[in-house]
N, CA, C and O atoms as a printed pandas DataFrame, in Angstrom:
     atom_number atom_name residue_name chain_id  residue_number  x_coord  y_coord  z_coord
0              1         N          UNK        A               1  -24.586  -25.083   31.976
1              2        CA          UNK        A               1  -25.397  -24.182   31.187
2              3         C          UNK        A               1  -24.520  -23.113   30.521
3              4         O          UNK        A               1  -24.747  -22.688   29.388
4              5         N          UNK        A               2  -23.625  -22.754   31.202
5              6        CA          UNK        A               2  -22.655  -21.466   30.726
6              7         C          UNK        A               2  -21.705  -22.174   29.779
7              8         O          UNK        A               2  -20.838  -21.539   29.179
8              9         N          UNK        A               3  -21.844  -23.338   29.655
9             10        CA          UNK        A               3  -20.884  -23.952   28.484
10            11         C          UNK        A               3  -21.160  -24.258   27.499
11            12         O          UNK        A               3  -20.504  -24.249   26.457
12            13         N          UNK        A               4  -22.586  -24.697   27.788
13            14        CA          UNK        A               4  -23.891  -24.983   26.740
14            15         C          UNK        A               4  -23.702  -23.313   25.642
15            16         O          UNK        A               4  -23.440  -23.287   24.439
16            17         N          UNK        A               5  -23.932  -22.137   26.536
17            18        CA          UNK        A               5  -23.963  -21.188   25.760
18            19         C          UNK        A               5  -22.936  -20.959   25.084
19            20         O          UNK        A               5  -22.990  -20.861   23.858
20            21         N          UNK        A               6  -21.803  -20.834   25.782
21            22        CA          UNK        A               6  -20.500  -20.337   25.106
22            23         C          UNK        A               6  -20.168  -21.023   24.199
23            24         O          UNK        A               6  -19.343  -20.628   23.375
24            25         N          UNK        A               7  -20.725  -22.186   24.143
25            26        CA          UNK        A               7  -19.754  -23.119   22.717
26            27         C          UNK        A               7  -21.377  -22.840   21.601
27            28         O          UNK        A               7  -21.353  -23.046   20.388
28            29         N          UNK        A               8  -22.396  -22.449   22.208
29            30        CA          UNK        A               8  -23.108  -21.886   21.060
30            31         C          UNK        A               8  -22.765  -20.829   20.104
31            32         O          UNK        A               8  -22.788  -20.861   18.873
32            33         N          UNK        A               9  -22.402  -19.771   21.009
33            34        CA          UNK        A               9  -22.163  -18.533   21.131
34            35         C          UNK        A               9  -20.446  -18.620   19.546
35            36         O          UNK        A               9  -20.133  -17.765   18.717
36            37         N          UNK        A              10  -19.977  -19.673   19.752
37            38        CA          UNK        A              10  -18.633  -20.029   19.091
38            39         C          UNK        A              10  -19.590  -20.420   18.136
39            40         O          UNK        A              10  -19.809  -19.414   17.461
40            41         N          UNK        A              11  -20.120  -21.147   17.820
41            42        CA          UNK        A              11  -20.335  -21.721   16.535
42            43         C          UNK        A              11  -21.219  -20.829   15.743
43            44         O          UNK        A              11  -21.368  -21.100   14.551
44            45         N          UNK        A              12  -21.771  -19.890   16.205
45            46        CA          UNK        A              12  -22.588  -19.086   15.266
46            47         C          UNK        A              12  -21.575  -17.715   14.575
47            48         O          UNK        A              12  -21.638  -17.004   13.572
48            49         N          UNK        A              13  -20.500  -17.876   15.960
49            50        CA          UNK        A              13  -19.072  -16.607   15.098
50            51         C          UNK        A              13  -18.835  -17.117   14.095
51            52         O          UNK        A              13  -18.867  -16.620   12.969
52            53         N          UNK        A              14  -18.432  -18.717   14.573
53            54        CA          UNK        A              14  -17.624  -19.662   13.167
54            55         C          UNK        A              14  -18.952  -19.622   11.885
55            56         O          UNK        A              14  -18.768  -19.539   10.671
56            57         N          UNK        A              15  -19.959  -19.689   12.434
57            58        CA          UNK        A              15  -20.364  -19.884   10.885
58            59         C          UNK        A              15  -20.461  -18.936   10.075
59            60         O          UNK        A              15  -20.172  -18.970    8.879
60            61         N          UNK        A              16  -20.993  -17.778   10.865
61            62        CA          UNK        A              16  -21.021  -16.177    9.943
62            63         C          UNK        A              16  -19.429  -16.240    9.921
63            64         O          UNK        A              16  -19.260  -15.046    9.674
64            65         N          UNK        A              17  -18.662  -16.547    9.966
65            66        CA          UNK        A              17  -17.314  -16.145    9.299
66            67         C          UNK        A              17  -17.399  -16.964    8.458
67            68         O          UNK        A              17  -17.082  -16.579    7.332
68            69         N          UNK        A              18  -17.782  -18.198    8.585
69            70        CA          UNK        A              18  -17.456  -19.251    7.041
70            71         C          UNK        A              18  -18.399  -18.907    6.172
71            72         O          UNK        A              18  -18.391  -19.787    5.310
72            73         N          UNK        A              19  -19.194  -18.125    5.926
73            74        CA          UNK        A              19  -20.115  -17.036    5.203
74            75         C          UNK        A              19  -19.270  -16.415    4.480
75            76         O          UNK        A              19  -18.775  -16.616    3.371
76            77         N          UNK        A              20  -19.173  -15.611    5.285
77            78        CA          UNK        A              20  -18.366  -14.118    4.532
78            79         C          UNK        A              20  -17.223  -14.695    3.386
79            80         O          UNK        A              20  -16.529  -15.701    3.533
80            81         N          UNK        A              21  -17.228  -13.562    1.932
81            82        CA          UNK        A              21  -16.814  -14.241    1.153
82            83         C          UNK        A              21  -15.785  -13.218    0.967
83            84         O          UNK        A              21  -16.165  -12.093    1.292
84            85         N          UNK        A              22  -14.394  -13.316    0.465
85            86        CA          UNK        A              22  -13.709  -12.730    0.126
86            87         C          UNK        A              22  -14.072  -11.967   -1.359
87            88         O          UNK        A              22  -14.290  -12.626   -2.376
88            89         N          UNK        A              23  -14.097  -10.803   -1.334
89            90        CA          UNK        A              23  -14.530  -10.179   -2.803
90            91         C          UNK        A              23  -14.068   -8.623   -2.735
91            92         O          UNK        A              23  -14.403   -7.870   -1.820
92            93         N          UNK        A              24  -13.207   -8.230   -3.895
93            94        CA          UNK        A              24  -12.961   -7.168   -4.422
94            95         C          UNK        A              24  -13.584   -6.769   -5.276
95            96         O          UNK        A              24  -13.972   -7.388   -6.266
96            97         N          UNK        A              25  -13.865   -5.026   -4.832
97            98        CA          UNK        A              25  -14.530   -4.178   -5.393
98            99         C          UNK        A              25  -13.674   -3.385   -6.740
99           100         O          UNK        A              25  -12.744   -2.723   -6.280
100          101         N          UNK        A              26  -13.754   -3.302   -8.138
101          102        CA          UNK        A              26  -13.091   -3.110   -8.839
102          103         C          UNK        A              26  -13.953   -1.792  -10.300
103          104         O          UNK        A              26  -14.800   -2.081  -11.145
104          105         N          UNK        A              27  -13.299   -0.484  -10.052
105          106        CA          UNK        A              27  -14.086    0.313  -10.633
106          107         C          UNK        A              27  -13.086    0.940  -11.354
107          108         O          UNK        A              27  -12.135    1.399  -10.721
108          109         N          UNK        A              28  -13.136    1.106  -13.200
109          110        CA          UNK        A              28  -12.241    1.374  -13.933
110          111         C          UNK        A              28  -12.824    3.240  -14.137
111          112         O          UNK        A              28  -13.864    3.842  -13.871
112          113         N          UNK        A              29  -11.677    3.562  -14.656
113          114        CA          UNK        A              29  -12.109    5.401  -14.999
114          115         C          UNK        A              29  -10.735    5.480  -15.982
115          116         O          UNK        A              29   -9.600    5.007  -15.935
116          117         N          UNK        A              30  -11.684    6.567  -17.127
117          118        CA          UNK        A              30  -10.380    7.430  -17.889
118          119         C          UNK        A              30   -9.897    8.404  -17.564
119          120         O          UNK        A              30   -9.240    9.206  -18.227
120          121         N          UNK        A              31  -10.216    8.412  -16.399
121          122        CA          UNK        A              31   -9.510   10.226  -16.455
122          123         C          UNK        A              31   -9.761   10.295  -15.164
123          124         O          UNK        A              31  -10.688    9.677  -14.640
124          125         N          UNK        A              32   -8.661   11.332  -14.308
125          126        CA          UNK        A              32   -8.512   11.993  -13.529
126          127         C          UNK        A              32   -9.434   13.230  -13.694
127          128         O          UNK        A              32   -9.724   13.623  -14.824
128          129         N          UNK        A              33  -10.077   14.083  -12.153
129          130        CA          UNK        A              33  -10.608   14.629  -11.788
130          131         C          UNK        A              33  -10.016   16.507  -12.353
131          132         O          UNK        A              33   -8.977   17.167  -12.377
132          133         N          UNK        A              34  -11.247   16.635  -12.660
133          134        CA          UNK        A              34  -10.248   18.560  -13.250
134          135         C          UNK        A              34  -11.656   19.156  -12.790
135          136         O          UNK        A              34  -12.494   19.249  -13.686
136          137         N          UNK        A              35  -12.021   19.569  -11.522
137          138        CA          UNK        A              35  -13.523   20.313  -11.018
138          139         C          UNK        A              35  -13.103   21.966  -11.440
139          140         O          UNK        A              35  -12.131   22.432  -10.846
140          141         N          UNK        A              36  -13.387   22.316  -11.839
141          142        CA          UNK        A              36  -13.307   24.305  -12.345
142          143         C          UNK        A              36  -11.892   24.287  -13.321
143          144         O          UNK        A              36  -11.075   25.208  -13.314
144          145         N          UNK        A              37  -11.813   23.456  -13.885
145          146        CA          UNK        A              37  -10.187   23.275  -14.775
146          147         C          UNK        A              37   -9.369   23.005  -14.071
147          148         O          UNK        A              37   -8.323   23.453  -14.542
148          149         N          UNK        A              38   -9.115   22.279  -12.746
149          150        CA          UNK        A              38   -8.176   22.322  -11.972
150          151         C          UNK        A              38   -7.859   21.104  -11.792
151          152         O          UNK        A              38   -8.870   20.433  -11.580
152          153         N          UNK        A              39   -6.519   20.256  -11.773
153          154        CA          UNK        A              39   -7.021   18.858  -11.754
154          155         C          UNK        A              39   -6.504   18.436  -10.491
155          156         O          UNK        A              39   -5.479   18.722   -9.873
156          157         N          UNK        A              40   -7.622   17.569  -10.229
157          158        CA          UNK        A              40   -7.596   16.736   -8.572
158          159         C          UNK        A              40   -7.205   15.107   -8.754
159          160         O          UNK        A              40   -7.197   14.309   -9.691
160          161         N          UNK        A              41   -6.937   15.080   -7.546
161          162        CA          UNK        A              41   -6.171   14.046   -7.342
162          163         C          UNK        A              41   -7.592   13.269   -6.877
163          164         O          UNK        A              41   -7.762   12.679   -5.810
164          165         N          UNK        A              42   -8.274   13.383   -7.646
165          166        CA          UNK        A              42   -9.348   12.156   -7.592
166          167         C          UNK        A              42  -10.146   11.327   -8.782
167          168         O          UNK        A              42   -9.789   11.672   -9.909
168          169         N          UNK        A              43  -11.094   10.366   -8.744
169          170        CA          UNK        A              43  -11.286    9.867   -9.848
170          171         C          UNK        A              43  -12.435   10.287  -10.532
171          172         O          UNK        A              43  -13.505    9.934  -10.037
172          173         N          UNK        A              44  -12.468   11.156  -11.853
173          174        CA          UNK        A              44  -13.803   11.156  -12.945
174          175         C          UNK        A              44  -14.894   10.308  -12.706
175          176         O          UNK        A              44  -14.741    9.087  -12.707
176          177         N          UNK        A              45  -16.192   10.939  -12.462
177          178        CA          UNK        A              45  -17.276   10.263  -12.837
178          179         C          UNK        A              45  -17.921   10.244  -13.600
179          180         O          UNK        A              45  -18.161   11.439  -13.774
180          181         N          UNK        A              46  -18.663    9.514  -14.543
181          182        CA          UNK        A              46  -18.608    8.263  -13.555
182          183         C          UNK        A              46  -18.127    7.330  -14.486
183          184         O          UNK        A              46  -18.057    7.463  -15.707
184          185         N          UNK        A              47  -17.656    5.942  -13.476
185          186        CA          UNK        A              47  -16.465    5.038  -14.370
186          187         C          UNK        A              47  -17.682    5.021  -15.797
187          188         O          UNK        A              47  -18.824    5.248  -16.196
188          189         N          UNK        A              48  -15.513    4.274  -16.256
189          190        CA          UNK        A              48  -15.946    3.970  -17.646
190          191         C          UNK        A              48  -16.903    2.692  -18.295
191          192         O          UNK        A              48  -17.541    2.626  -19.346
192          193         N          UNK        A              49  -16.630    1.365  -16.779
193          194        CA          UNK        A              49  -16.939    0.442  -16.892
194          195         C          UNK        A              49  -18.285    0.741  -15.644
195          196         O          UNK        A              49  -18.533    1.861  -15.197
196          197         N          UNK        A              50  -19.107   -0.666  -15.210
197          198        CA          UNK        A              50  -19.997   -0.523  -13.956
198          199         C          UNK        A              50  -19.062   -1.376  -12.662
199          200         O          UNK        A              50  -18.626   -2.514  -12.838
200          201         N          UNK        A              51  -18.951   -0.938  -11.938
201          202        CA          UNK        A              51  -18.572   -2.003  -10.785
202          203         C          UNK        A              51  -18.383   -3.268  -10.887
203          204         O          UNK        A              51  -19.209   -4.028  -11.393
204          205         N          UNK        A              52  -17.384   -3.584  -10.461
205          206        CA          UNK        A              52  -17.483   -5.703  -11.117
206          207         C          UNK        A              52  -16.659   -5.704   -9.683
207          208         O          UNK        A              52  -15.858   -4.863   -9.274
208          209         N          UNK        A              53  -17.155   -7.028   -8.996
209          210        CA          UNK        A              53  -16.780   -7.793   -7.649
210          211         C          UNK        A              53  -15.931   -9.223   -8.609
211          212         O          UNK        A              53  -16.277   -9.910   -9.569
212          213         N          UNK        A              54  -14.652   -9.165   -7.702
213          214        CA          UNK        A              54  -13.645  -10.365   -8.061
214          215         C          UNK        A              54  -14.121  -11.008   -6.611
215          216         O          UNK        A              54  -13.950  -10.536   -5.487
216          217         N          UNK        A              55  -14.822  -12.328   -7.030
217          218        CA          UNK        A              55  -14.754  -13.307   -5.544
218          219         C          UNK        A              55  -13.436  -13.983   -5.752
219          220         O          UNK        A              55  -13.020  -14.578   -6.747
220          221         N          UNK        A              56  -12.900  -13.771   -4.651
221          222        CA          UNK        A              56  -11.400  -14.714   -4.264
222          223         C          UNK        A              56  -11.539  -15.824   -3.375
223          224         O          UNK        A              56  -10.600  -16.558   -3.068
224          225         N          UNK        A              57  -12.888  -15.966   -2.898
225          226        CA          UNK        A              57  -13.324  -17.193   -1.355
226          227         C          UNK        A              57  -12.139  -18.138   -1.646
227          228         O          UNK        A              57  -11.367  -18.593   -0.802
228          229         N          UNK        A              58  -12.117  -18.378   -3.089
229          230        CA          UNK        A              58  -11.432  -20.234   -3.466
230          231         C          UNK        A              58  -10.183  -20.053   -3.757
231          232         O          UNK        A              58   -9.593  -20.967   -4.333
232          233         N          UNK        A              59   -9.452  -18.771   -3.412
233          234        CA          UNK        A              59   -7.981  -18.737   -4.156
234          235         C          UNK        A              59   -8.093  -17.364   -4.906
235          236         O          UNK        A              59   -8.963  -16.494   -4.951
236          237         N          UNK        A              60   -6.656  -17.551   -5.569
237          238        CA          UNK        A              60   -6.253  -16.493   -6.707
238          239         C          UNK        A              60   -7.618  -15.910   -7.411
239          240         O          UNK        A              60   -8.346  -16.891   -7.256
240          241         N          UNK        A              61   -8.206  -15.200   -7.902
241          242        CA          UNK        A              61   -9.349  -14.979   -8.837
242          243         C          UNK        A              61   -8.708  -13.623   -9.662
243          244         O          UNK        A              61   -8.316  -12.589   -9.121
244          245         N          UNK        A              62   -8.714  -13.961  -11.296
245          246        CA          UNK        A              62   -8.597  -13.019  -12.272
246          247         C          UNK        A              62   -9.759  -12.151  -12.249
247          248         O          UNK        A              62  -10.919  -12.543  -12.121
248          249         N          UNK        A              63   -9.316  -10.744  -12.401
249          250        CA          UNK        A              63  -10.609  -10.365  -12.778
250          251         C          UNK        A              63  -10.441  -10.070  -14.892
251          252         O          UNK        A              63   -9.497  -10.423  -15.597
252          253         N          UNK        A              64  -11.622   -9.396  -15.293
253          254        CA          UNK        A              64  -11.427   -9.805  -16.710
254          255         C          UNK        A              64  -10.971   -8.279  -17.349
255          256         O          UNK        A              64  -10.810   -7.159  -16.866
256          257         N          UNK        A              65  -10.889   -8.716  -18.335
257          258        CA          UNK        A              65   -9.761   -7.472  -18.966
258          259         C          UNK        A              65  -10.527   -6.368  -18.524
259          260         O          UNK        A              65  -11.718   -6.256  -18.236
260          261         N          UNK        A              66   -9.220   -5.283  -18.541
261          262        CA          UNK        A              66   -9.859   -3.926  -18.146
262          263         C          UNK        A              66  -10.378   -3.383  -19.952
263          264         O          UNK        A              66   -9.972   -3.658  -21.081
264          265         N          UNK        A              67  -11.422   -2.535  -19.402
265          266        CA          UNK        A              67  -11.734   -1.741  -20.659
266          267         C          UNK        A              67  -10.781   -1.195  -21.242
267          268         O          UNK        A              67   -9.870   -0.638  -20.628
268          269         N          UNK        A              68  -10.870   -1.297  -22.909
269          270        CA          UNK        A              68   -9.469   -0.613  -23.492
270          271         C          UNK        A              68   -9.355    0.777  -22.912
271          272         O          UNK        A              68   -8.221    1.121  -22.580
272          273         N          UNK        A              69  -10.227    1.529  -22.756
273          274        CA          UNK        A              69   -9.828    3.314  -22.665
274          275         C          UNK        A              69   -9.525    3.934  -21.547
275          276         O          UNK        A              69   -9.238    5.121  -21.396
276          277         N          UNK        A              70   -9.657    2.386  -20.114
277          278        CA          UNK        A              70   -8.717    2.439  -18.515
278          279         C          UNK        A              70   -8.246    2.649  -18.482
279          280         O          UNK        A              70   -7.353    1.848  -18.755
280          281         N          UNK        A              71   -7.773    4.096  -18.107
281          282        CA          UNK        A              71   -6.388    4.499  -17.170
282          283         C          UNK        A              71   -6.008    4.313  -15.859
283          284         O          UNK        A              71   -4.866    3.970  -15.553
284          285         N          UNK        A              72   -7.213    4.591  -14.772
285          286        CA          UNK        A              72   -6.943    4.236  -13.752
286          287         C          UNK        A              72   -8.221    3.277  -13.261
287          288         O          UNK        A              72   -9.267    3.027  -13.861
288          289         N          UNK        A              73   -7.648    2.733  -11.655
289          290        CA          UNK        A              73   -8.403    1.912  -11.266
290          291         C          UNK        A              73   -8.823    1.838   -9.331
291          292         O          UNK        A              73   -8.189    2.212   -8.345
292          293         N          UNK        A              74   -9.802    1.354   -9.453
293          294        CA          UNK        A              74   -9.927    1.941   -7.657
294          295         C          UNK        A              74  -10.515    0.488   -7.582
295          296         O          UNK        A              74  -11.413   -0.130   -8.153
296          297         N          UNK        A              75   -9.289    0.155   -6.297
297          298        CA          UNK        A              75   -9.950   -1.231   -5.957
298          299         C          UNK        A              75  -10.064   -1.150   -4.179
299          300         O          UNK        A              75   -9.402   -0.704   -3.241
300          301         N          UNK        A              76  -11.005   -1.688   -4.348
301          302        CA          UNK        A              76  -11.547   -1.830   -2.596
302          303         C          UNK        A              76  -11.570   -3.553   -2.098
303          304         O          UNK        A              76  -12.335   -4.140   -2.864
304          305         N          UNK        A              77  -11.250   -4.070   -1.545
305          306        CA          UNK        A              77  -11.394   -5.210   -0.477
306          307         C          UNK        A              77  -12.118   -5.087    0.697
307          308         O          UNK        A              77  -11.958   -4.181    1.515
308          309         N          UNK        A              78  -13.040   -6.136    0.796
309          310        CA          UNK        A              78  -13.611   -6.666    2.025
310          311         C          UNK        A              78  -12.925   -7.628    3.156
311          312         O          UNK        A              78  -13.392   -8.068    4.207
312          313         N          UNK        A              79  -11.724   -7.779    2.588
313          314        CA          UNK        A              79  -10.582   -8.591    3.502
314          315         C          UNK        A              79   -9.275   -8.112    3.265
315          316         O          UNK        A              79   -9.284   -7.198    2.441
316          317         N          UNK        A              80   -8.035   -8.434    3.738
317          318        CA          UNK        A              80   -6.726   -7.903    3.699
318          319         C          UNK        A              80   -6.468   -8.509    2.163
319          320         O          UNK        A              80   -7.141   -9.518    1.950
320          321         N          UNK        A              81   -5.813   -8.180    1.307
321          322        CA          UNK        A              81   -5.427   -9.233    0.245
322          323         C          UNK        A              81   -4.562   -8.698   -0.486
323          324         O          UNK        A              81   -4.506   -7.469   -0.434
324          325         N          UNK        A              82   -3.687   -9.362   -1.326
325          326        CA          UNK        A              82   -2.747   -9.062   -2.517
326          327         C          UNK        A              82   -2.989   -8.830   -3.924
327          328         O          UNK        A              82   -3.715   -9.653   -4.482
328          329         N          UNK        A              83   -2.548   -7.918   -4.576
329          330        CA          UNK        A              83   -3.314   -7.661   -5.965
330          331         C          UNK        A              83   -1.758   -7.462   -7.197
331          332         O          UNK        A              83   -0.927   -6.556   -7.150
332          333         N          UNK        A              84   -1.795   -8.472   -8.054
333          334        CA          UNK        A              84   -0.844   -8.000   -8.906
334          335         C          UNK        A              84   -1.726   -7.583   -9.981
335          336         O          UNK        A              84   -2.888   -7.989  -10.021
336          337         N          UNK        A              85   -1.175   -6.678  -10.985
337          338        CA          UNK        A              85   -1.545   -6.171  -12.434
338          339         C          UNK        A              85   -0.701   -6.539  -13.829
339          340         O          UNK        A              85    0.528   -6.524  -13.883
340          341         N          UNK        A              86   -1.381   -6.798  -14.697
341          342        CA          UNK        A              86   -0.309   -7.122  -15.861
342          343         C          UNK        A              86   -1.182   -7.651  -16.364
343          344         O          UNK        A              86   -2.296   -7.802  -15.863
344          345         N          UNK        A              87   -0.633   -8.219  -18.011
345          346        CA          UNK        A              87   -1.014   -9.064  -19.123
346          347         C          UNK        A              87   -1.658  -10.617  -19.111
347          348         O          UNK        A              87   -2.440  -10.909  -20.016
348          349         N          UNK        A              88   -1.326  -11.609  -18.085
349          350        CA          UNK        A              88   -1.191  -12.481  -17.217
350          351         C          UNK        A              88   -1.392  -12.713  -15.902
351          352         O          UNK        A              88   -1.572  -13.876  -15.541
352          353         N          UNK        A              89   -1.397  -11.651  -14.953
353          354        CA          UNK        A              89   -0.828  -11.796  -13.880
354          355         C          UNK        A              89   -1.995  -13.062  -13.066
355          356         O          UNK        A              89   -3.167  -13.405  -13.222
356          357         N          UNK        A              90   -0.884  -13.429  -12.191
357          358        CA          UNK        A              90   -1.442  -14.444  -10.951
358          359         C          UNK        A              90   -0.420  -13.953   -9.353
359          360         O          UNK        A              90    0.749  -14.126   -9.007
360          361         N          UNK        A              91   -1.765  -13.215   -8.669
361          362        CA          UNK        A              91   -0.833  -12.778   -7.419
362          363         C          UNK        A              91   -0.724  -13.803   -6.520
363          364         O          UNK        A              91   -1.436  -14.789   -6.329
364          365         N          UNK        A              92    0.419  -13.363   -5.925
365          366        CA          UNK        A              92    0.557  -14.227   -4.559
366          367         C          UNK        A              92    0.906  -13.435   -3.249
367          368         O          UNK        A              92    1.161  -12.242   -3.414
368          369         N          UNK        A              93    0.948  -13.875   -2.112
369          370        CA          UNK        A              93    0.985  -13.260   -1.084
370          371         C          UNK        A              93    2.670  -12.125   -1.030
371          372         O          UNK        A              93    3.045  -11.156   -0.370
372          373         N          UNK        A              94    3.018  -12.645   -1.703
373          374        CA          UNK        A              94    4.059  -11.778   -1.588
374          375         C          UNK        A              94    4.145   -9.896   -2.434
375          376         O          UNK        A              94    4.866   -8.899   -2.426
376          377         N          UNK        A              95    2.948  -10.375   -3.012
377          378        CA          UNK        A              95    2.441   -8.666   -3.930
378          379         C          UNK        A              95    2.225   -7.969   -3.200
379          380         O          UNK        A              95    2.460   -8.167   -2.008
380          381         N          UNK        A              96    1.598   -6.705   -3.758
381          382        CA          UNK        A              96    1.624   -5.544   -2.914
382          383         C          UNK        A              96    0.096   -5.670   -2.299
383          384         O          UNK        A              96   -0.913   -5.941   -2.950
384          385         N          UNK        A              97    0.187   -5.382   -0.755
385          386        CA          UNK        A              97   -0.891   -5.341    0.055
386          387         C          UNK        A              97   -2.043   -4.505    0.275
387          388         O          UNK        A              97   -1.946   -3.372    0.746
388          389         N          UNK        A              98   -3.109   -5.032   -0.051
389          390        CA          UNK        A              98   -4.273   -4.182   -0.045
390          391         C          UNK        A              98   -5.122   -4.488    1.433
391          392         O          UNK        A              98   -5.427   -5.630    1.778
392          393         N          UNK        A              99   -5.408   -3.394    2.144
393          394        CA          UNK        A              99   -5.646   -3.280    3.348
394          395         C          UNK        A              99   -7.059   -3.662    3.097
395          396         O          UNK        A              99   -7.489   -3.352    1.986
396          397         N          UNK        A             100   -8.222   -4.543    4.268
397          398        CA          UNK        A             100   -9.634   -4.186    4.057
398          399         C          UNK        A             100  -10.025   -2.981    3.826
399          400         O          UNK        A             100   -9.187   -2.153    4.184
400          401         N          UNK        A             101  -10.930   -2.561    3.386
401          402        CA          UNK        A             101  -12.086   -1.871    3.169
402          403         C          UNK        A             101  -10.992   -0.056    3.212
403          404         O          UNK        A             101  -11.315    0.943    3.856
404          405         N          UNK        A             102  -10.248   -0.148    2.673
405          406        CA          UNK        A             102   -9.144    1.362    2.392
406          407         C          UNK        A             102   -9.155    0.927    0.901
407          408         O          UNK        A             102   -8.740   -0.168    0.522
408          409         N          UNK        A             103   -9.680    1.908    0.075
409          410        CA          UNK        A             103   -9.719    2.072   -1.341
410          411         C          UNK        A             103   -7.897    2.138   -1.858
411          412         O          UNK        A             103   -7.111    2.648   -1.060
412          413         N          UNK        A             104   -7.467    1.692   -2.957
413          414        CA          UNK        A             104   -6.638    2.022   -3.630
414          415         C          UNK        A             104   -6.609    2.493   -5.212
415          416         O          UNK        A             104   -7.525    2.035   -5.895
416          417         N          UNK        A             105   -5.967    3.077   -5.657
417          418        CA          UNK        A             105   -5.599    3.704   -7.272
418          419         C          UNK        A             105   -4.596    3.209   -7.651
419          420         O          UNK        A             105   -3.568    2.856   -7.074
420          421         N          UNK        A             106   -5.030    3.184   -8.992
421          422        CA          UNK        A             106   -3.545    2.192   -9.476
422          423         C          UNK        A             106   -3.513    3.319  -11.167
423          424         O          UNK        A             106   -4.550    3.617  -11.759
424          425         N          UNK        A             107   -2.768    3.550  -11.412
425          426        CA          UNK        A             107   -2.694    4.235  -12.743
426          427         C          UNK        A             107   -2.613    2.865  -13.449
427          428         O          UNK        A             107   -2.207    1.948  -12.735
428          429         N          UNK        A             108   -2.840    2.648  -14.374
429          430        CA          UNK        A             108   -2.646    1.508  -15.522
430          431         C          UNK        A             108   -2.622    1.607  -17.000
431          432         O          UNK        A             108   -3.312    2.516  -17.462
432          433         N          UNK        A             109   -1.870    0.747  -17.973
433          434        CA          UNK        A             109   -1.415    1.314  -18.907
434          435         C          UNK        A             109   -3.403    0.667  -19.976
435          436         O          UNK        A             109   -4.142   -0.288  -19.739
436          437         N          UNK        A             110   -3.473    1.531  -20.801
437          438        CA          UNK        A             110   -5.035    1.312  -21.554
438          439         C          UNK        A             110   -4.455    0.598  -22.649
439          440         O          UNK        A             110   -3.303    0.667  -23.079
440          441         N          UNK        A             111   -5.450   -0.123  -23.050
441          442        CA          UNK        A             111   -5.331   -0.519  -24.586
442          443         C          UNK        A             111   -6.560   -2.416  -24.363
443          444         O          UNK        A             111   -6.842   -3.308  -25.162
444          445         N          UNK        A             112   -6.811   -2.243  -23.273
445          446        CA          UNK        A             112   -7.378   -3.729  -22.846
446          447         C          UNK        A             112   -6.670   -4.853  -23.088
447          448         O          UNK        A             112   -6.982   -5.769  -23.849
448          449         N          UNK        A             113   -5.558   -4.737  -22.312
449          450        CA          UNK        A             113   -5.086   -6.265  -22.560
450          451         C          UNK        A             113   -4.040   -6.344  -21.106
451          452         O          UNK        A             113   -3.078   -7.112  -21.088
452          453         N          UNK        A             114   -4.450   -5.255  -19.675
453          454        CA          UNK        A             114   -4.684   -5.883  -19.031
454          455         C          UNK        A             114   -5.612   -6.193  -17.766
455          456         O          UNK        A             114   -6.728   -5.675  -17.792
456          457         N          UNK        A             115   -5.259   -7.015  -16.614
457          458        CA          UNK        A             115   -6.210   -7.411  -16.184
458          459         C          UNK        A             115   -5.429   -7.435  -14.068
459          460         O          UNK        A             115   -4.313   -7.651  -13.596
460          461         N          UNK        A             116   -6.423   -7.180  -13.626
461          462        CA          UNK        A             116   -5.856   -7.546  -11.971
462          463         C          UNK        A             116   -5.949   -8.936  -11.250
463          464         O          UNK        A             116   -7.099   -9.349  -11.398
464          465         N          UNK        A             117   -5.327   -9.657  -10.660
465          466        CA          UNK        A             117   -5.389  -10.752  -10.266
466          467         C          UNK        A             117   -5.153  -10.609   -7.913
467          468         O          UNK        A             117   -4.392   -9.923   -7.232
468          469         N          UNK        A             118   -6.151  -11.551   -7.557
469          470        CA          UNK        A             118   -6.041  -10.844   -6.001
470          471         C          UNK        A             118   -6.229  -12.607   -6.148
471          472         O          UNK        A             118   -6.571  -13.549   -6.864
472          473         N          UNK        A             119   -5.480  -11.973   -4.298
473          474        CA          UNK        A             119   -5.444  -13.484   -3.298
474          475         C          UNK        A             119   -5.759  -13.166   -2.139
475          476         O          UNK        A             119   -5.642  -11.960   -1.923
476          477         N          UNK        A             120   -6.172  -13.871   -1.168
477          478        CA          UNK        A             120   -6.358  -13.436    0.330
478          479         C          UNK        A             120   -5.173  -13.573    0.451
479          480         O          UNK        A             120   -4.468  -14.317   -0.231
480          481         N          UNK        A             121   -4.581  -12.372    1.959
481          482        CA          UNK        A             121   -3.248  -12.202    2.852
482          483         C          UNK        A             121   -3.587  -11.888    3.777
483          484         O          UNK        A             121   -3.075  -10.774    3.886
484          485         N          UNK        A             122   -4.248  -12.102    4.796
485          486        CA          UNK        A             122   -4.690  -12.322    5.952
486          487         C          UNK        A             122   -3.059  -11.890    7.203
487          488         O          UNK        A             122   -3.169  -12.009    8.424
């Protein structure tokens, strides 16, 4: 009976994990934070663009051009993963590491032509 459960008990972890989808949270802004004229080291609200989720479940996933008038960018993960930036880019595990669910900023150059690319790095 206690084996009966425990290998239940396993297959319902395994399946809610084969659920869960790898997806980055990706929110563009022009401008840095200035509250009473003062400028902070945080991001203007509210973005320039609306929230856009990059699913990565299947691999590499582009996300699509940033808005031309992006300067910066705050990306969040629901899993550990790698994120390159550029004209092209396709990351691989060897890029720079984005921790789960710890926001990052990326300054980036505007003009829309480019774009972020993530992979799982588990």
């Amino acid at each position: 009976m206690l084996r009966k459960l425990t290998l239940a008990s396993l297959l319902v972890l395994l399946a809610s994990q084969a659920e869960a989808a790898n997806r980055l949270s990706l929110s563009q802004y022009v401008s840095v934070g200035s509250p009473a004229g003062v400028v902070a080291q945080i991001a203007q609200e509210p973005p320039v663009t609306a929230d856009t989720i990059v699913d990565f479940s299947g691999g590499v996933a582009p996300s699509a051009l940033f808005n031309a008038k992006t300067n910066y960018i705050r990306v969040l993960c629901d899993s550990q993963c790698s994120v390159r930036i550029g004209t092209s880019p396709t990351a691989t595990t060897t890029d720079k590491i984005i921790p789960a669910l710890l926001p990052e900023y990326f300054a980036v150059p505007s003009g829309g032509t480019y774009r972020l690319s993530v992979i799982a790095n588990p």
